[in-house]
C-alpha positions in Angstrom: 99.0 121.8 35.9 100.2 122.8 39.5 96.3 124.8 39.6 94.9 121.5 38.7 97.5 119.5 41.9 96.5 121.9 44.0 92.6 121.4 43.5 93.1 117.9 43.9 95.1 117.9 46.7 92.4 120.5 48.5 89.5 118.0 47.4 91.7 114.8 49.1 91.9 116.8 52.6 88.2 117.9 52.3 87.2 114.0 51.8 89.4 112.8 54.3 88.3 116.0 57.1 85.0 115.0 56.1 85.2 111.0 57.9 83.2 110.1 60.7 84.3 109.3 64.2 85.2 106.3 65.7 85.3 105.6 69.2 85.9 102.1 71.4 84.1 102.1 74.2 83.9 99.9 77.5 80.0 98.9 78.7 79.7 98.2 82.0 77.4 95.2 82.8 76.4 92.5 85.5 74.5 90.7 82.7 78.4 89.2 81.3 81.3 88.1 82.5 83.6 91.0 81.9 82.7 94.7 80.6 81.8 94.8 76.7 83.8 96.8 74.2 82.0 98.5 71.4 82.9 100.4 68.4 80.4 103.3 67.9 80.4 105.5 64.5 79.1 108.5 64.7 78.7 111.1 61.8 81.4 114.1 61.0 80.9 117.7 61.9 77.8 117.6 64.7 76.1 120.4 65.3 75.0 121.7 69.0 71.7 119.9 69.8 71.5 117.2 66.8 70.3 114.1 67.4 70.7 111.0 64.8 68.7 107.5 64.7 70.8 104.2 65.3 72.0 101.2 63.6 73.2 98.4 65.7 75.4 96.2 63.4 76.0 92.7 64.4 79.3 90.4 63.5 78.9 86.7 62.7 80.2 83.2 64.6 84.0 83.9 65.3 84.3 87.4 64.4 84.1 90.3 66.9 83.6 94.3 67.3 86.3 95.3 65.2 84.8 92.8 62.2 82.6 95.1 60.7 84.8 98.3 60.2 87.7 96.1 59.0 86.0 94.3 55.9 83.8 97.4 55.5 85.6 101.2 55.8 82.2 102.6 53.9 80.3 102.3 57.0 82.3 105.1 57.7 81.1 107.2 54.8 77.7 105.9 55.1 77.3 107.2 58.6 77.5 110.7 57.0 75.6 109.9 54.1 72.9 109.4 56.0 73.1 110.9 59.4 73.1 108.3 61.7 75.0 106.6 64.4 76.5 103.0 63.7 77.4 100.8 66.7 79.2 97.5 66.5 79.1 95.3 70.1 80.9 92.2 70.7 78.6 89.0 70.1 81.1 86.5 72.0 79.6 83.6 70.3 76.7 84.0 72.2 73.9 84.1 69.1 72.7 87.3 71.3 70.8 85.6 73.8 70.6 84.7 77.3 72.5 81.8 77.5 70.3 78.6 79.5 73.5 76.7 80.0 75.7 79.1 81.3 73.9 82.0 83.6 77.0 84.5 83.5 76.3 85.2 79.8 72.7 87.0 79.4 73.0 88.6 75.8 70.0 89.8 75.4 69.3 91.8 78.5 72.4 93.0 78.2 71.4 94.7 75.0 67.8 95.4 76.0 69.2 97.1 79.9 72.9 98.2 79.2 73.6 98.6 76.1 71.4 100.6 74.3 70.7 103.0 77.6 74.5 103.6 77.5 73.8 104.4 73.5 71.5 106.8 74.4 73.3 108.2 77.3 76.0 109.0 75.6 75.4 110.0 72.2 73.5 112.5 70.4 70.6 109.5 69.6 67.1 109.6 69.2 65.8 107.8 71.8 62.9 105.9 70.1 62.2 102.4 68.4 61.1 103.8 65.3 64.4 105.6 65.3 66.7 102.1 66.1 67.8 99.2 63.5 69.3 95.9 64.1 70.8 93.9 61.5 73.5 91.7 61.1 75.2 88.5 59.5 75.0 85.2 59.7 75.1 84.6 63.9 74.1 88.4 64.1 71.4 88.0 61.9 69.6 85.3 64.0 70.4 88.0 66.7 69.3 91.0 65.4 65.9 89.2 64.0 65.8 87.6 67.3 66.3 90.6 69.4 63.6 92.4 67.6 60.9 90.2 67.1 61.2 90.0 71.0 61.6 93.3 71.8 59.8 95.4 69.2 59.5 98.2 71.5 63.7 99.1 71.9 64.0 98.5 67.5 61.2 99.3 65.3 63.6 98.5 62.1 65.2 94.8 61.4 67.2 93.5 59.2 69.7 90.1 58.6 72.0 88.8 56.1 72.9 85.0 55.5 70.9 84.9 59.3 70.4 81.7 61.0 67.4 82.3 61.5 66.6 78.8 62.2 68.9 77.0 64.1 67.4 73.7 64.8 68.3 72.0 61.4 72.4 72.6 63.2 72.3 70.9 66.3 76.2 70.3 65.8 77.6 73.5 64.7 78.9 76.9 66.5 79.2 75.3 70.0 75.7 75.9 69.9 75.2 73.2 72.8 77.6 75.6 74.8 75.0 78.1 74.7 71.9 76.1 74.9 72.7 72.8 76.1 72.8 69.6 73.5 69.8 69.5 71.3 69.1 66.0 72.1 68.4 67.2 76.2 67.1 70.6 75.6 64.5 70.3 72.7 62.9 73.4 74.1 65.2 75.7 74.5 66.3 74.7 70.8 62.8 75.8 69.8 62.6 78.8 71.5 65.9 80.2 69.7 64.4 80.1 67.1 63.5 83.0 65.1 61.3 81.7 62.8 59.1 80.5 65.9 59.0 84.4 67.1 56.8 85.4 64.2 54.3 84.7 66.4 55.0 87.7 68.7 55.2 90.2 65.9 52.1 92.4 64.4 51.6 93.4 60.7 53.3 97.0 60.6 55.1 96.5 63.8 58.1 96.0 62.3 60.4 97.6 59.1 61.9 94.2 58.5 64.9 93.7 55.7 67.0 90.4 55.4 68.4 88.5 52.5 70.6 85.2 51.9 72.7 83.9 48.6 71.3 81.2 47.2 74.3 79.2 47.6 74.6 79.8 51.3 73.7 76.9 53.5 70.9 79.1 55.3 69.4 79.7 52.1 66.2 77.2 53.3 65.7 79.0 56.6 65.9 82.2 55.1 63.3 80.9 52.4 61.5 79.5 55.1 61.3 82.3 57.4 60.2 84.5 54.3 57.3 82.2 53.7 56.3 82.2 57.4 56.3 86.3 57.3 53.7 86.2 54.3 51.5 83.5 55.9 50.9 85.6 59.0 50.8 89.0 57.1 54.0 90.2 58.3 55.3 93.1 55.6 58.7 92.7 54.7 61.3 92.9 52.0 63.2 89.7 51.1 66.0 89.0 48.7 67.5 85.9 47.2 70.3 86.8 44.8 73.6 84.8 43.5 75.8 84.9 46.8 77.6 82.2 49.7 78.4 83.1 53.2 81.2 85.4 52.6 82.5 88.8 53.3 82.2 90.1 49.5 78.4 89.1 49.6 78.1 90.6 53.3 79.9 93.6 52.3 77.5 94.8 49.6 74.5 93.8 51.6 75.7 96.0 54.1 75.1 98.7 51.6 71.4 97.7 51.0 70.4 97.7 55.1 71.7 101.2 55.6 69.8 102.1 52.4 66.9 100.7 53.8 66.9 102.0 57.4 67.6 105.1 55.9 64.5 105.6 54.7 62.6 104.1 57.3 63.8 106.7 59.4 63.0 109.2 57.4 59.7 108.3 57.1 
């Protein structure tokens, strides 16, 4: 019996030696307000001169950096599963973009010229699209679509869950006005935040794309309708509509299916 403890106990401290790091970090930046903290994951045990591809992981409306690793301490053992780096930024409500209405808050090119050059900088990442995924739920997966359909050349893999990736049918919802004035002045604006009107900007094979929706979340039609707009202009993608609302125990296990899936893209 004490033989059998004593394996047990030793198999517990292996587990547990074996998690990945966690670090929060500051990002300097003239694109926001104030500096942006980030949680970056990286795997256990690197070796001198390893290099690892990138997930950037996106939190939803409300939420911030910490979301992620607090609903879902797998990423952690995921990370090592498959040998990659996992960072978590802070959205700040700002659907990831440049913000028209208020000009201190520039999202996006503070992802595209800060963020993922600090990444890179300081981390043992492969420094190449094909070797970078976005993804993200709900307002990170209209950002991490968003961000990628624009910018195909920083990510080469995409993903979203529950993603409002069509925010026009919401004109009264998230203090969306705060970000892009009120639908009824700005029409435009509220077209060009779109994601399902940045198709257009996207090649067949460009893009490893991934997103999914539960049919009882109320982005299930934009999510349907995005999917539909991807087949009519030849985009390859995987899309999945299974039982599911906008909730953590959905966004939890989807989680699990991204990092599956830009797993192998990498390793392509």
């Amino acid at each position: 019996m004490n033989r059998i403890l004593s394996f047990l106990f030793l198999s517990v401290v292996a587990v547990a030696a074996s998690a990945a790091k966690v670090d929060t970090v500051t990002v300097a930046t003239t694109n926001l307000e104030t500096p942006m903290t980030v949680l970056v994951v990286t795997p256990d045990n690197v070796q001198s001169g390893e290099r690892f591809p990138v997930a950037y992981v996106l939190h939803g409306y409300g939420g911030d950096y910490g979301d992620w690793l607090s609903h879902q301490p797998r990423i952690k053992d995921m990370a090592d599963r498959y040998g990659m780096i996992i960072v978590h930024p802070d959205g700040r409500n700002s659907w990831y973009m440049d913000s028209p209405a208020n000009p201190k808050v520039k999202m996006e090119t503070f992802f595209i010229e800060d963020l993922v050059p600090f990444i890179d900088a300081n981390y043992p990442t492969i420094a190449e699209a094909s070797k970078r995924a976005i993804t993200g739920l709900s307002m990170g997966g209209h950002g991490a679509l968003y961000l990628a359909f624009r910018h195909p050349d920083v990510f080469g893999n995409a993903g979203s869950m529950s993603g409002g990736v069509d925010i026009r049918p919401f004109p009264n919802n998230w203090n969306l006005d705060n970000v892009l004035g009120r639908f009824e002045d700005y029409p435009e604006r509220w077209e060009e935040a779109a994601v399902i009107n940045h198709v257009k900007d996207i090649k067949p094979g460009q893009l490893n794309i991934y997103f999914d929706c539960g049919v009882d979340d109320f982005f299930a039609t934009v999510n349907n309708n995005l999917h539909q707009a991807l087949l009519e202009a030849g985009i390859p993608h995987d899309y999945v509509s299974r039982p599911g609302a906008h909730t953590w125990p959905y966004w939890n296990n989807s989680l699990l299916h991204h990092l599956l899936f830009f797993s192998e893209a990498f390793n392509q």
